[in-house]
GUDRENKOL-664679 format. One record per residue (C-alpha): residue in three letters; x, y, z. Coordinates in steps of 0.001 Angstrom, whole numbers. Last residue first. Layout:
<fifis>
('ala' (X Y Z))
...
</fifis>
This chain:
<fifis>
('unk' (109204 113954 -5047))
('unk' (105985 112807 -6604))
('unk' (105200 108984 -6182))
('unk' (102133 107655 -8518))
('unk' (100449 104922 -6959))
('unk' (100639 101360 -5861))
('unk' (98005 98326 -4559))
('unk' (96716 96743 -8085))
('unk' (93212 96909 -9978))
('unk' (93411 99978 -9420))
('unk' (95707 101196 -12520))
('unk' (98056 103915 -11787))
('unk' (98244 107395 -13055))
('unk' (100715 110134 -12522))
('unk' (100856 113966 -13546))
('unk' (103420 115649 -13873))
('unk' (103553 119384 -15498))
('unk' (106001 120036 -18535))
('unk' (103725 121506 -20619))
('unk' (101869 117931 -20958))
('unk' (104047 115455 -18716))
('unk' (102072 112263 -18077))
('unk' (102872 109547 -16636))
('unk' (102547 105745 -16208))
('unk' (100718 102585 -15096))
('unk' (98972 100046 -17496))
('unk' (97702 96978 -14974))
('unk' (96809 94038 -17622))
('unk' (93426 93229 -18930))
('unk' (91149 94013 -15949))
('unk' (89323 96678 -13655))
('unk' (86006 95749 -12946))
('unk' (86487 91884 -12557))
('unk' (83592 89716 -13246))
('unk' (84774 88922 -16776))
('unk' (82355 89119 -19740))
('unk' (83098 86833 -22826))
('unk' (81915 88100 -26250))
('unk' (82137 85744 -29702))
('unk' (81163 88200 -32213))
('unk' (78033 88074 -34262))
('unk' (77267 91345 -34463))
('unk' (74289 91057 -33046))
('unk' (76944 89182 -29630))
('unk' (78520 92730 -30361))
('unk' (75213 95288 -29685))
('unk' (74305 92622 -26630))
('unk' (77822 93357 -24899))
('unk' (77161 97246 -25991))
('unk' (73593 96773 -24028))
('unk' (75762 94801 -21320))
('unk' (77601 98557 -20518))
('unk' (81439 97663 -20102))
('unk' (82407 97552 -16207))
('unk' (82466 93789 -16212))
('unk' (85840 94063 -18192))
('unk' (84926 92576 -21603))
('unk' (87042 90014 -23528))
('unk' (86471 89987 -27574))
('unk' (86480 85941 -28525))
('unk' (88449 84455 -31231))
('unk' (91478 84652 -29686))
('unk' (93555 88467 -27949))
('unk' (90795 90614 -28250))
('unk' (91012 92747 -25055))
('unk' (88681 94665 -23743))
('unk' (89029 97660 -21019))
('unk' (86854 100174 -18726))
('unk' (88920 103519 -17649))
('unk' (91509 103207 -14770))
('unk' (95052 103633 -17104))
('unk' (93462 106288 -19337))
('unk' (91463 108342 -16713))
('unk' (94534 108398 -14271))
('unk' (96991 109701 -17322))
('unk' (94234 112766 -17762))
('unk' (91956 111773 -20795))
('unk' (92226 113558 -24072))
('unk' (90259 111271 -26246))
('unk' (92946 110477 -29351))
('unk' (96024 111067 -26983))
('unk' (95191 109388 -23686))
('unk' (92914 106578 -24087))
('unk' (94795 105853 -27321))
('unk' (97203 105395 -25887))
('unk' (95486 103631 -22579))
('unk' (94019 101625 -25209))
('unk' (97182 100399 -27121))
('unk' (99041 99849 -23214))
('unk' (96145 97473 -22096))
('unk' (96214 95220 -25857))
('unk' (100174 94847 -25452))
('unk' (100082 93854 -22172))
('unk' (97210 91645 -22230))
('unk' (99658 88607 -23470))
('unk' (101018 89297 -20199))
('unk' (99710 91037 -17488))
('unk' (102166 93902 -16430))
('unk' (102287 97574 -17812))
('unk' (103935 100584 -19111))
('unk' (103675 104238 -19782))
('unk' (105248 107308 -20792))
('unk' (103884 110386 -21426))
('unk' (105201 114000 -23393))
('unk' (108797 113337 -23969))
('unk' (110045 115868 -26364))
('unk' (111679 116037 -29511))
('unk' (108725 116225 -31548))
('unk' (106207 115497 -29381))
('unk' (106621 112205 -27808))
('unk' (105684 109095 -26330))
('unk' (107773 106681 -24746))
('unk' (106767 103029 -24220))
('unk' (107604 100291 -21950))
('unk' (106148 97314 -23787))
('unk' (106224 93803 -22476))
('unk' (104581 91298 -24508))
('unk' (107494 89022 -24539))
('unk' (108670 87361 -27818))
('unk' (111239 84405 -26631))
('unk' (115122 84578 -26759))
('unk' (117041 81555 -27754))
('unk' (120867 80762 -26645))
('unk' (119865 77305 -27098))
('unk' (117408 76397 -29027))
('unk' (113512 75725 -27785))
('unk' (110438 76100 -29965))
('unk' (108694 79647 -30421))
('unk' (109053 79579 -34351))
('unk' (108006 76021 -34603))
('unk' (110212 72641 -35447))
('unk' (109921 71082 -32591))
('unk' (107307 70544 -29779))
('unk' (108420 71839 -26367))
('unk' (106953 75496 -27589))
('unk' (109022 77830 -25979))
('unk' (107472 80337 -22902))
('unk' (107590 77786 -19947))
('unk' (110844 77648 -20309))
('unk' (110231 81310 -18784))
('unk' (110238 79262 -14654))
('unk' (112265 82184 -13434))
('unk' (114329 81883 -9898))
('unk' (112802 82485 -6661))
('unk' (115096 84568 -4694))
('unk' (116110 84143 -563))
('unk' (120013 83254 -1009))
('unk' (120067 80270 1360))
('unk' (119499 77379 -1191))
('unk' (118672 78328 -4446))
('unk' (115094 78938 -4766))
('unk' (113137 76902 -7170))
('unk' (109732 77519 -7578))
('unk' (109553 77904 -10895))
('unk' (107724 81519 -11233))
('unk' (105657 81711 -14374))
('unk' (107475 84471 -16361))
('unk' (109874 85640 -13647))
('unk' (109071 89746 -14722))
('unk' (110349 93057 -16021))
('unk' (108606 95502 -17106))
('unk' (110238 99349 -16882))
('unk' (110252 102835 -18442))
('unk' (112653 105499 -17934))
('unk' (112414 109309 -18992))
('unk' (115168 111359 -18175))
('unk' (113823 115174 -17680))
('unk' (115990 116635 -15273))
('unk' (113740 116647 -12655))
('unk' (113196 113000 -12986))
('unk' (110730 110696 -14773))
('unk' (110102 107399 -13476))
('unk' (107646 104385 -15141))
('unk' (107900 101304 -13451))
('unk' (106042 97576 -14173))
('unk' (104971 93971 -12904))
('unk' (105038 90645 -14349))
('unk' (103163 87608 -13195))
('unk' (100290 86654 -16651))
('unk' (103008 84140 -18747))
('unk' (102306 83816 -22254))
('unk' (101148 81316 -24698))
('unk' (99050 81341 -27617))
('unk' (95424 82129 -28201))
('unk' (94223 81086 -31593))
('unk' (93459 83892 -33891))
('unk' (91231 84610 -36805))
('unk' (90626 88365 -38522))
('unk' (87568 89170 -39758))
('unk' (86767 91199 -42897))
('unk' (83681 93495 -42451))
('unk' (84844 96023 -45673))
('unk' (85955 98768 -42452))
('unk' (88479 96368 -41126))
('unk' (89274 95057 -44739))
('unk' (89851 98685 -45115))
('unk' (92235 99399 -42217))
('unk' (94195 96445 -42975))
('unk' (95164 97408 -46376))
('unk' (96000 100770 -44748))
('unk' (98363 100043 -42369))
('unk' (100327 97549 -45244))
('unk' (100562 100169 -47340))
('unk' (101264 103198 -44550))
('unk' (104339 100848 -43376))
('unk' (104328 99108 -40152))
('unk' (104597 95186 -40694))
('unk' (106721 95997 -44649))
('unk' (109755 97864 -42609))
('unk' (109330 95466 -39563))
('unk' (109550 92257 -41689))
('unk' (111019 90408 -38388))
('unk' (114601 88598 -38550))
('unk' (114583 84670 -37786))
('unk' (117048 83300 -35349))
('unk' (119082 86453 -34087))
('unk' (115303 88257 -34431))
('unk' (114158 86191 -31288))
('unk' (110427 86243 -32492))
('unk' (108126 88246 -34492))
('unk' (106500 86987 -37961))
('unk' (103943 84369 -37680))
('unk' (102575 85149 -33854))
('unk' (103159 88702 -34370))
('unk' (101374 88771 -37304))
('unk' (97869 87276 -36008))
('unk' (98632 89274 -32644))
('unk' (98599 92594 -34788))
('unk' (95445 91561 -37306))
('unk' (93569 90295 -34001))
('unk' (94425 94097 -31628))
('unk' (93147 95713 -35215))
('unk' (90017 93696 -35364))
('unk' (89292 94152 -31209))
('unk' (89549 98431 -32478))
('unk' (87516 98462 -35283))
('unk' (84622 96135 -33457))
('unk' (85353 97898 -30187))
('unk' (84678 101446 -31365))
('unk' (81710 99801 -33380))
('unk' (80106 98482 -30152))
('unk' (81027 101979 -27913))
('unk' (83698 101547 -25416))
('unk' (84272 105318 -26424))
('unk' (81854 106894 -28749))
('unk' (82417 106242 -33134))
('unk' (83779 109773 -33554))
('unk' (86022 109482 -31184))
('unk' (87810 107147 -33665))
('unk' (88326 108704 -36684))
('unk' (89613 105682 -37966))
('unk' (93169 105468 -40528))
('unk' (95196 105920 -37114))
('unk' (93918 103006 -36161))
('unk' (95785 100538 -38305))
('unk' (99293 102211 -37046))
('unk' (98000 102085 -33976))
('unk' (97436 98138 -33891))
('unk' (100921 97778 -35356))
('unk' (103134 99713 -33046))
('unk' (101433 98132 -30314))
('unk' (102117 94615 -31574))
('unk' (105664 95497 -32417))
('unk' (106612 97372 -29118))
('unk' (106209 93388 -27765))
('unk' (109996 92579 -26746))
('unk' (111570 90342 -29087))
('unk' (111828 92420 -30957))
('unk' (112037 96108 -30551))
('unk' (111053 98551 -27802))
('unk' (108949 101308 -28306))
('unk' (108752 105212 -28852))
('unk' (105400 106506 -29886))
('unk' (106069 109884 -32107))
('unk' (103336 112556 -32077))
('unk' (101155 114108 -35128))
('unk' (98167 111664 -35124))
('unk' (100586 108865 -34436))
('unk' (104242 108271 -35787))
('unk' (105901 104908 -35125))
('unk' (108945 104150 -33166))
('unk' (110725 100809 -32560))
('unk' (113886 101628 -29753))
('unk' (117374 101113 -30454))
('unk' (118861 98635 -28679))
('unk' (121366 97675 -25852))
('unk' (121607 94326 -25373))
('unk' (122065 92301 -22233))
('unk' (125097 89542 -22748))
('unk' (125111 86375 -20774))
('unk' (128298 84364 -20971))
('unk' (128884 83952 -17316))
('unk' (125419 82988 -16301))
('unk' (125476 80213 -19027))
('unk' (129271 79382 -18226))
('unk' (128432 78625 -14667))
('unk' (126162 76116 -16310))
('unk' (121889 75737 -16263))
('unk' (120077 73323 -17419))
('unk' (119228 72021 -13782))
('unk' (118970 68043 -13044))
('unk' (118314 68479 -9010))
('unk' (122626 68856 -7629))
('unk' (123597 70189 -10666))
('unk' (120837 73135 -10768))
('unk' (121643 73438 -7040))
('unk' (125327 73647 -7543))
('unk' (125189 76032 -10404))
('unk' (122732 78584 -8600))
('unk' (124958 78418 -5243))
('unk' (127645 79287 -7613))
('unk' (126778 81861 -9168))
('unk' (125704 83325 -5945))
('unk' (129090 83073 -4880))
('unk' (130606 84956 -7889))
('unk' (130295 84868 -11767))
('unk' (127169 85794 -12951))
('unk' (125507 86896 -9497))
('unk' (128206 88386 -7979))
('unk' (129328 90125 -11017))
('unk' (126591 92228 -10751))
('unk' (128246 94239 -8562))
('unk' (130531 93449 -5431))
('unk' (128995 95318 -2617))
('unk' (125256 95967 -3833))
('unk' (125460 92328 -5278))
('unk' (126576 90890 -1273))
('unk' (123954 93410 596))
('unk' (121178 92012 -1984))
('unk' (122112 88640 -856))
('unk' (122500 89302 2697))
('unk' (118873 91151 2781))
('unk' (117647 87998 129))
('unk' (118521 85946 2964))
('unk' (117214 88116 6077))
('unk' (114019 87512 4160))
('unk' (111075 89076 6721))
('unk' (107065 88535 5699))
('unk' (104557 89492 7555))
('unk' (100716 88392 7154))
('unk' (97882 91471 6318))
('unk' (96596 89226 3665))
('unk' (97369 85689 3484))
('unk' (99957 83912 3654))
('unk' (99899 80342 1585))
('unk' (98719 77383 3175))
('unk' (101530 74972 4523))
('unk' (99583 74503 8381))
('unk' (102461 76673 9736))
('unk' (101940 79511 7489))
('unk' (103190 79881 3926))
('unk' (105608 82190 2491))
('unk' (108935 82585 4057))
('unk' (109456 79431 5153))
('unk' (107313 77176 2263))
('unk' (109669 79256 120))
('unk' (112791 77965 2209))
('unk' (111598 74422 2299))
('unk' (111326 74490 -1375))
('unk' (108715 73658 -3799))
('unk' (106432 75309 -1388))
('unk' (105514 78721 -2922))
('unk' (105584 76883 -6407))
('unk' (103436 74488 -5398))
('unk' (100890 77594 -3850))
('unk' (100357 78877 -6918))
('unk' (98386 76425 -8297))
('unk' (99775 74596 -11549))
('unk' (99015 75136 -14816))
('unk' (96276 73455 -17295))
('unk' (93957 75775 -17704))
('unk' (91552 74924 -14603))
('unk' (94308 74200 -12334))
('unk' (94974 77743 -12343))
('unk' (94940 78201 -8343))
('unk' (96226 81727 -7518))
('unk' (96189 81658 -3399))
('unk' (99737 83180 -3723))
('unk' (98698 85707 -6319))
('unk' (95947 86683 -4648))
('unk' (97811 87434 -1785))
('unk' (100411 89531 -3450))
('unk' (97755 91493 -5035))
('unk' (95814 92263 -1713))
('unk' (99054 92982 187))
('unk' (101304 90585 2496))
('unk' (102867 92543 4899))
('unk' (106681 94052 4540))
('unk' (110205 92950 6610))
('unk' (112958 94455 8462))
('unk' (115165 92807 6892))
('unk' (113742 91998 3410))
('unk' (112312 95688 3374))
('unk' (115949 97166 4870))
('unk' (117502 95599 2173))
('unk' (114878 96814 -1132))
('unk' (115624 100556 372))
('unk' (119215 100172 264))
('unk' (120153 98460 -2650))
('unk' (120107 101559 -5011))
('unk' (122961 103296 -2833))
('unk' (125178 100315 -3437))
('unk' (125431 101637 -7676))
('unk' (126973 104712 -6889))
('unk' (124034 107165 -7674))
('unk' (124110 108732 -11436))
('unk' (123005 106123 -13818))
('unk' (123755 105935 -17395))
('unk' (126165 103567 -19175))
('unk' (127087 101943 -15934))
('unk' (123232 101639 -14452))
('unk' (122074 100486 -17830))
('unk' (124846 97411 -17668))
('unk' (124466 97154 -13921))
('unk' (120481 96976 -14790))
('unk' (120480 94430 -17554))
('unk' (123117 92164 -15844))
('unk' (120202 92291 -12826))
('unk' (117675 91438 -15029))
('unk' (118781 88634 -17676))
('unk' (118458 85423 -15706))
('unk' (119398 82060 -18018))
('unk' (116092 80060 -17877))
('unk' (114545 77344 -15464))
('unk' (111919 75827 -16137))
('unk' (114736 72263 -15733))
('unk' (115292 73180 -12159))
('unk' (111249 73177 -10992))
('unk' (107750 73872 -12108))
('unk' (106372 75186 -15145))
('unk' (108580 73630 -18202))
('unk' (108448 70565 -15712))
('unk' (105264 70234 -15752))
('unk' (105080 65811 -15128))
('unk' (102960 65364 -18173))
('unk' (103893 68367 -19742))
('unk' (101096 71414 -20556))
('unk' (102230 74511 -22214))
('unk' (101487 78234 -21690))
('unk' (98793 80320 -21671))
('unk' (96669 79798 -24569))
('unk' (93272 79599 -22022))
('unk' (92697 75955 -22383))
('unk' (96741 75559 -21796))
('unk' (98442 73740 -25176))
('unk' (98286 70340 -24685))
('unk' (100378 67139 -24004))
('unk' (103854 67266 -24410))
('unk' (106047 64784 -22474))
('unk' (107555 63255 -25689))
('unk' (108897 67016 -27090))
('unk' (109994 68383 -23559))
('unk' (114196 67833 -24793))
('unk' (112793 67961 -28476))
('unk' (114721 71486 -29186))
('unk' (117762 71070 -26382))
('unk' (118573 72932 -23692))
('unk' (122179 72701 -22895))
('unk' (123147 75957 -23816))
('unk' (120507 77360 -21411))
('unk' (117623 78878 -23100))
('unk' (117978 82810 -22556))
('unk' (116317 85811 -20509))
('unk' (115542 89193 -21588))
('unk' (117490 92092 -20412))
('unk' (116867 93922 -23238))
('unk' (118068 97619 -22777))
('unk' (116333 99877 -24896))
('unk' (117864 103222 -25838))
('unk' (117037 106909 -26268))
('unk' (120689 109162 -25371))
('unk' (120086 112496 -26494))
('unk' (122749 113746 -23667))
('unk' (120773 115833 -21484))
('unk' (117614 114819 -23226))
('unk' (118072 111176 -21466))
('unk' (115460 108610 -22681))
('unk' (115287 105085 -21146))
('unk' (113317 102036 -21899))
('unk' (114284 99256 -19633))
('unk' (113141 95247 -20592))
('unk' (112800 92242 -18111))
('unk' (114096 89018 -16957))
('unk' (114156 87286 -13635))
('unk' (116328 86090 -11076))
('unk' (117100 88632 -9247))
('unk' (113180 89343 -8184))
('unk' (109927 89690 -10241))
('unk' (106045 88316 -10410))
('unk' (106152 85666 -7353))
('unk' (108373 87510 -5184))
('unk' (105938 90712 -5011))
('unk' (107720 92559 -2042))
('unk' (111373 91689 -2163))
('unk' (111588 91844 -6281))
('unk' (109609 95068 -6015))
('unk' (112212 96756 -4009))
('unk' (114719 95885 -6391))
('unk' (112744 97148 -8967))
('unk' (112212 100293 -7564))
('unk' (116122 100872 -6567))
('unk' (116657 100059 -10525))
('unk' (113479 102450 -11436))
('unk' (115068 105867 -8894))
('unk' (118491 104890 -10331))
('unk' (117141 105217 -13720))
('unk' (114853 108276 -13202))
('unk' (118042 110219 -11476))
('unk' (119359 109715 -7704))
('unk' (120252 113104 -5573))
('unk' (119056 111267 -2358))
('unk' (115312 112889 -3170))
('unk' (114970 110724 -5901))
('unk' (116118 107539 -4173))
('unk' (113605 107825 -1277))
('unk' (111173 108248 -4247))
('unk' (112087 104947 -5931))
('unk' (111992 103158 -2540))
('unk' (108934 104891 -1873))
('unk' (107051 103502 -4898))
('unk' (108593 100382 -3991))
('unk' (106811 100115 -1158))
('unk' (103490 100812 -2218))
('unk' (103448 98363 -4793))
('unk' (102241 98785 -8375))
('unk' (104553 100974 -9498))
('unk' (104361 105058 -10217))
('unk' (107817 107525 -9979))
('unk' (107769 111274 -9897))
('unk' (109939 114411 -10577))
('unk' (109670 118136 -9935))
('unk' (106338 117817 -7651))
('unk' (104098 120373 -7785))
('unk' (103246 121667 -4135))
('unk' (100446 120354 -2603))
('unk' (97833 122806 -1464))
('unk' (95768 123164 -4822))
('unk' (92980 125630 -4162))
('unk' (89590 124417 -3232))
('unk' (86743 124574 -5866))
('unk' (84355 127643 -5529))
</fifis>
């Protein structure tokens, strides 16, 4: 006889990729805090404890829905060029795209490292603004947990360390451990004494970011834009050939949105718009909604055939149709409607082939989903792009290094402008059932973002797998003209594909593509899942 269940059933629950930030979300739970509060003190914890994917001077997206008050909004906090920036200012150092898509290649990387990869931050405006319109703690009580871990300090993880040994010399970027160093405060915090990055196990105390964080939970947001740590940011840009203007940080605007949604097999998936990546999910399960697909086997050859051709006929269209809408205004109606679905459905099924070239986006992001006893729903990414390296001096952040993101050449959909948002893969998603929330989910990983959350969907709601089995079962991605394996896909399906003549890489790792974590919430019951490739877990409270 199977053991009874001894843990009670938790009434609300919160899943990240670091341990620590779990419990900063569930300390704020338990002080009377709702799923936002619970995600903003999250995020703040997981700017102190994985520097090089998030922090204050980042960008993300929140998904939230309320059905206390109906509210269901996205709040883009996605960063900007700087007013200064100019379309051909990269344009005569350009070299290459990355050999892996990933970004662009200067002759001196200064899209990638330093004061000019530098965009306007969007985060922390995007929280205060969320925060104000919805949150339920006074806004200082969120700081608390992320405070005491700068102060008091947190050891280096297996993630975090992998990230600061990351060497990507390969592709065209730069190793991790420039970016760690670029300053004599990041070489301080994070690096021993012979100037190799920590390592596992390896403390790390910010009494900085601690005074920093203490100054924003004190004054607000306005800090940051328009305070002293405004203008430590100003000065340093000035002071090394920055982009960025006390008027930049003043002007910046998060938006409020409505989110993209799409009906599947009877439910409603709830995304966010451009420039965010909903679109790209939207799309690939609007195309595979016309397959039976557990018919076909899971990780099967032909399940991957269908499913790889409907993650290349999304990518192909975002890359032609989706960017900063304020500059050129996405087909969404025509992208996702049952015409357009199922034209692309039967070219999959007539053996058409879909081509796409790789293009460029950042891999260090990381992700929240929180639900509350209440039953708000939010859903956070939010990331530094490739991290610049620049820390102004004495407030303990790393700074974003998303000019990395535009094309320097002109002339191209992605190419700089000032005030310019670029498409981010990140997808916090909702789903429901009817009028109720039912899962939600998100990820980090980049341009694998979009291809991780589609499968975990469909994971979930065409094969009936717990929120655990969909995050932590064996991935692909089809993201250029070869179909990715994680190592943990059978080699006779890898042989069934190469017969097929596909293009088939395997990867060594046995959890890969992006780290989808979320929740479940059948019948009203929780139930967390988080992907092992990284070091969190799902946090009931």
């Amino acid at each position: 006889m199977r053991p009874s269940r001894c843990l009670p059933e938790p009434h609300a629950m919160i899943v990240a990729p670091q341990p620590e930030a779990v419990e900063a979300g569930t300390e704020i739970l338990r002080a009377g805090g709702n799923a936002l509060d619970a995600a903003i003190g999250c995020a703040l914890a997981q700017g102190v404890v994985d520097p090089m994917m998030c922090g204050l001077g980042g960008l993300g997206v929140a998904h939230l829905f309320d059905p206390a008050t109906g509210r269901h909004e996205v709040w883009d906090g996605l960063s900007t060029c700087p007013a200064a920036a100019r379309e051909d200012m990269f344009a005569s150092r350009f070299q290459r795209e990355c050999s892996d898509g990933y970004g662009y290649v200067l002759s001196d990387f200064a899209n990638e490292l330093g004061h000019e990869a530098v965009t306007v931050p969007g985060i922390l405006a995007n929280f205060a603004a969320a925060h104000a319109a919805a949150g339920r703690l006074p806004w200082r009580e969120l700081f608390a947990p992320a405070m005491a871990l700068a102060r008091e300090g947190w050891l280096v993880r297996p993630h975090v360390a992998a990230m600061f040994h990351l060497d990507e010399a390969g592709y065209g970027r730069l190793p991790y451990q420039r970016k760690l160093a670029f300053t004599q405060q990041g070489a301080a915090l994070y690096c021993r004494p012979d100037g190799t990055p920590k390592r596992v196990g390896d403390k790390v105390v910010n009494p900085a970011l601690a005074d920093t964080l203490e100054t924003i939970a004190r004054d607000g947001a306005d800090a940051f834009y328009r305070g002293d740590i405004a203008a430590a940011i100003v000065a340093d840009m000035a002071a090394h050939g920055g982009l960025i203007t006390r008027a930049d940080l003043e002007n910046f605007r998060p938006r409020r949105e409505a989110s993209l949604s799409i009906p599947y097999r009877g439910r409603r998936i709830a995304l966010p718009p451009p420039p965010a990546g909903g679109i790209f999910v939207a799309e690939m399960l609007r195309i595979l909604e016309r397959f039976d697909l557990v018919s076909l086997g899971h990780n099967s050859a032909e399940y991957i055939r269908i499913v790889a051709e409907a993650m290349l006929i999304a990518g192909r269209d975002k890359d032609e149709h989706i960017g900063d809408p304020d500059f050129a205004p996405a087909p969404l109606e025509m992208l996702l409607s049952d015409q357009y679905a199922d034209a692309c459905a039967l070219g999959i099924v007539a053996g058409r082939r879909t081509s796409l070239t790789r293009l460029p986006e950042p891999t260090g992001t990381t992700t929240i989903s929180c639900v509350d006893a209440d039953g708000m729903v939010v859903s956070l990414t939010h990331t530094l792009g490739l991290p610049s390296g620049v820390m102004p001096g004495g407030m303990g952040f790393m700074l974003n290094g998303a000019m990395n993101w535009y094309d320097p050449r002109p002339g191209r959909a992605g190419s700089i402008a000032p005030g310019k948002r670029r498409y981010s893969s990140m997808s916090p998603s909702i789903v429901f059932e009817g009028d109720t929330p039912v899962a939600t989910l998100g990820a980090p990983g980049g341009a694998w973002i979009g291809v991780a959350v589609g499968q975990a969907l469909l994971n979930l709601l065409d094969w009936g797998m717990t929120m655990q089995e969909a995050v932590s079962a064996p991935r692909f991605s089809a993201t250029s003209e070869v179909i990715d394996l994680s190592n943990r896909i059978p080699r006779a399906v890898e042989r069934e594909l190469r017969a097929m003549d596909y293009q088939v890489k395997r990867h060594a790792i046995s959890y890969a593509f992006a780290a989808v974590h979320g929740i479940s919430m059948w019948d009203g019951k929780l139930e967390g899942g988080a992907d092992p490739q990284r070091d969190g877990y799902p946090g009931g409270v």
